[in-house]
N, C-alpha and C positions, 0 to 999 in steps of 0.2 A: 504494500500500500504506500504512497505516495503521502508525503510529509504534503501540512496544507501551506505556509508558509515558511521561508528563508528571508533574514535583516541581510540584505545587502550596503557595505559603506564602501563607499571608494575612495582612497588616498591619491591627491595629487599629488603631485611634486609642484615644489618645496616641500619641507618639514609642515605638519599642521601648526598655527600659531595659537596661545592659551584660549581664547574663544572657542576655536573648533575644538578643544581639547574636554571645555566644558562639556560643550554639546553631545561629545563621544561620550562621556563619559556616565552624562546622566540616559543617552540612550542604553545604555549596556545594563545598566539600572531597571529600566520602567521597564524595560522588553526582556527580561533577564528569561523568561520562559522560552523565548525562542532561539534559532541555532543563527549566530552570526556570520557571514563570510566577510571580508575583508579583500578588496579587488585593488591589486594596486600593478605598479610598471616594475618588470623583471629587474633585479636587484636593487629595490627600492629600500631605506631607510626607515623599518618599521620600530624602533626602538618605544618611541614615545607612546604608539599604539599599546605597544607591550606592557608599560606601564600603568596601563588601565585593564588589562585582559592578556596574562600574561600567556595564555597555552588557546593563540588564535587561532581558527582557519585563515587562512591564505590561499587567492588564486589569482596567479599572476599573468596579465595579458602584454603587448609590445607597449617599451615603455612610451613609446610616441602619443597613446593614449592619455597619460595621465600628465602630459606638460602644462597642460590648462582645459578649464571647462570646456571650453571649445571643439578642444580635442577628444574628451572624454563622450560627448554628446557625439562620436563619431561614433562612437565603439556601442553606445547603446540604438545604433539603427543598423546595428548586423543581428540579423538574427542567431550567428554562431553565440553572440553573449548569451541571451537568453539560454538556449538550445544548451549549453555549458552549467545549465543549472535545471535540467527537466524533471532529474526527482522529486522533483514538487512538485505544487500546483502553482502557487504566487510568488511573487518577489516583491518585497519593500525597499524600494531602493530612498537610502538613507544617507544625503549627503549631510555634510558637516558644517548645515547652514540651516536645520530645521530642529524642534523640539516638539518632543512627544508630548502633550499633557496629559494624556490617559490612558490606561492599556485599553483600546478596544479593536488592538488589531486582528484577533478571532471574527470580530465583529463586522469590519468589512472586509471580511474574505467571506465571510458568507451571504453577504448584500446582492450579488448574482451578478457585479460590474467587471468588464475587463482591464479598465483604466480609468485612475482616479489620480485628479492631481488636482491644486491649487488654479485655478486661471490664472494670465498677467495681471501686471498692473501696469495700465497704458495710463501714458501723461493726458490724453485726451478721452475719456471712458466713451466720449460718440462716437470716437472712431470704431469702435468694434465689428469686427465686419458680421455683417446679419447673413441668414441664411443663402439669399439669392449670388453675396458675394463669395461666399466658400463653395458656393457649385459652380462661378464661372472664373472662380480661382484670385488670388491676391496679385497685384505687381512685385515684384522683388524690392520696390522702397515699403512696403506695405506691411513684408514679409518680415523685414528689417526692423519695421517700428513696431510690430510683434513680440517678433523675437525677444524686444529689448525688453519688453515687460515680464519674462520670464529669468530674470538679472536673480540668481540666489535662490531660485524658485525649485529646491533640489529634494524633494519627495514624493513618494509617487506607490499605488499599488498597482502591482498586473497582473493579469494572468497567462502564465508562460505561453501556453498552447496558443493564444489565440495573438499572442504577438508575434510569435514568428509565425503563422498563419496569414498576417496582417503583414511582415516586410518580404516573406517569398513575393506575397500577389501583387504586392506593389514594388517589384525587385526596384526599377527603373527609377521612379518617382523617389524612393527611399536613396542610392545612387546620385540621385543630382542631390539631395540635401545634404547626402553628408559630406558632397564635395564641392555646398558653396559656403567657400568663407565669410561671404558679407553677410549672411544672416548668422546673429550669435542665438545661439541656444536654438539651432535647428529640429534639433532631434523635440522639444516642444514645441514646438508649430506643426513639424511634421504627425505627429501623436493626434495634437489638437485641431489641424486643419483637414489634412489630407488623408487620416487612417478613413475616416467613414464620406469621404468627398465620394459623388455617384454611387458608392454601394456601402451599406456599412460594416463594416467588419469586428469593431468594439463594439460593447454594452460600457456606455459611460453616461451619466448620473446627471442630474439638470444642475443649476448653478446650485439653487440653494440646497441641496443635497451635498454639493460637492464643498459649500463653505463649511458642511460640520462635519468634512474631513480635513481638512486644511484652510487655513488660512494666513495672510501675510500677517506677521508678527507687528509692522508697523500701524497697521489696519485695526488689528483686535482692541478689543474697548473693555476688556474685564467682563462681559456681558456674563448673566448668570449660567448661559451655556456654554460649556467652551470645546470649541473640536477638539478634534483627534492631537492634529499637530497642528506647530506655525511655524511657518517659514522663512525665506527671507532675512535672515540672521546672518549679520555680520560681524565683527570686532568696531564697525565703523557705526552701527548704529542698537548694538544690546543694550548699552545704559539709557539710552533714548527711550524703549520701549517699555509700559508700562508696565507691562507683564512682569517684566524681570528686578521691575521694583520693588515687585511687594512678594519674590520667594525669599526664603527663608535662608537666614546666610550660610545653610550647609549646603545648599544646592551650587 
C-alpha cells in the first residue's frame, strides 16, 4: 500500500540563512508525523539541515537545479521529479518561505484536489486574467507580471499521478516554460494557467477554498480562522508580519 503523503523541502544553494532555518525547523515540528525528504544539488552543504534532523533522507538531483528559484521551478515541471517519488500518493512541497499553522495535512489529502496552492499576489488584483483570457492564452509580459506574484509563494499539495499525467500531455507547453527565463516562477503559472487550459487535467479548489489552505503571510489578519499555512516568508519581511508577533518566544 502506498504511503498517503511525503514533506518535500528543497535546499538551494547558498547555505539557508536563520529565517529559513526557523521555518525548517518549526516544520519538522508541527508535521513530525510524517516522513521528510530533503531534495537538494549533488554534493550540496547539508550541515545546518543536520542540525535540526540529524538522520535525514536525502535525494539529490543536478546541482544546476538548486542555484536559484528559478532554476529549481525547472526541475518541478519534469515529470521524472514527481515520478522519483510515486510510493505515495501526494507530495507537500515545502519551501523555506512558508509556515505551517496547523497539522491538517491528513486533511487535505483527502479533500479529493490534485493541486492546491496559494494564488499571486498581483500589484494590480484587476488584472487577473478571467476565464475567456486563460482559454485564448496570456502574452508573455502578462505571463511575467504573473509570474511575479508568485515571488516566495513556495507550498503546494499534489497528487503525484495526476501530475505527471498532466506534464506527459502537455510535454510541449510544459518544455517552452521551463525554458523561458523571462517568466520567474514559471512552473506556477504553468500549474495555474495552463494545467487545465482547453481540457482539464487537475481537480483544484475555488479561491476561497484554497485561502484556508494557504495564504500570504503579509495578507493574514489574525482572523479567528487561520489556514493551513502562510506563505511568502522572508528574512526581509517576518518581523513585519503580525502573525509572528504574537508567537510565543520558543517558536
Amino acid at each position: 500500500m502506498k504511503e498517503l503523503v511525503t514533506v518535500i523541502v528543497p535546499i538551494l544553494e547558498p547555505q539557508i540563512n536563520p529565517t529559513e532555518e526557523k521555518l525548517l525547523h518549526h516544520a519538522l515540528q508541527i508535521l513530525s508525523d510524517y516522513q521528510f525528504i530533503f531534495v537538494a544539488g549533488e554534493g550540496a552543504d547539508l550541515s545546518v539541515v543536520r542540525e535540526h534532523a540529524e538522520n535525514i533522507d536525502v535525494v539529490h538531483f543536478p546541482k544546476r537545479y538548486f542555484e536559484s528559484r528559478q532554476h529549481f521551478g525547472q526541475l518541478l515541471l519534469m515529470a521524472d521529479f514527481y515520478e522519483h517519488f510515486n510510493w505515495c500518493d501526494f507530495l507537500l512541497i515545502h519551501e523555506l518561505n512558508s509556515w505551517v499553522v496547523k497539522d491538517e495535512l491528513h486533511y487535505w489529502c483527502k479533500q479529493g484536489y490534485d493541486y492546491i496552492k496559494a494564488g499571486p499576489v498581483l500589484a494590480d488584483p484587476d488584472k487577473t486574467p478571467g476565464i475567456l483570457k486563460r482559454i485564448t492564452g496570456l502574452s508573455e509580459e502578462e505571463k511575467r507580471v504573473y509570474g511575479a506574484g508568485y515571488a516566495d509563494n513556495g507550498l503546494y499539495l499534489c497528487r503525484i499521478e495526476r501530475m505527471t499525467a498532466t506534464l506527459k500531455g502537455k510535454k510541449s507547453v510544459a518544455h517552452q516554460y521551463r525554458h523561458n527565463a523571462d517568466i520567474p516562477n514559471a512552473d506556477s503559472v504553468f500549474w495555474h494557467l495552463e494545467a487545465n487550459r482547453f481540457l482539464s487535467h487537475l481537480r483544484k479548489p475555488t479561491d476561497i477554498v484554497r485561502s484556508h489552505f494557504a495564504q500570504f503571510g503579509v495578507q493574514y489578519d489574525n482572523a479567528a480562522t487561520s489556514p493551513f499555512a502562510l506563505t511568502g516568508i522572508s528574512r526581509d519581511n517576518i518581523h513585519e508580519i503580525p502573525y509572528f508577533k504574537n508567537l510565543p518566544e520558543t517558536e
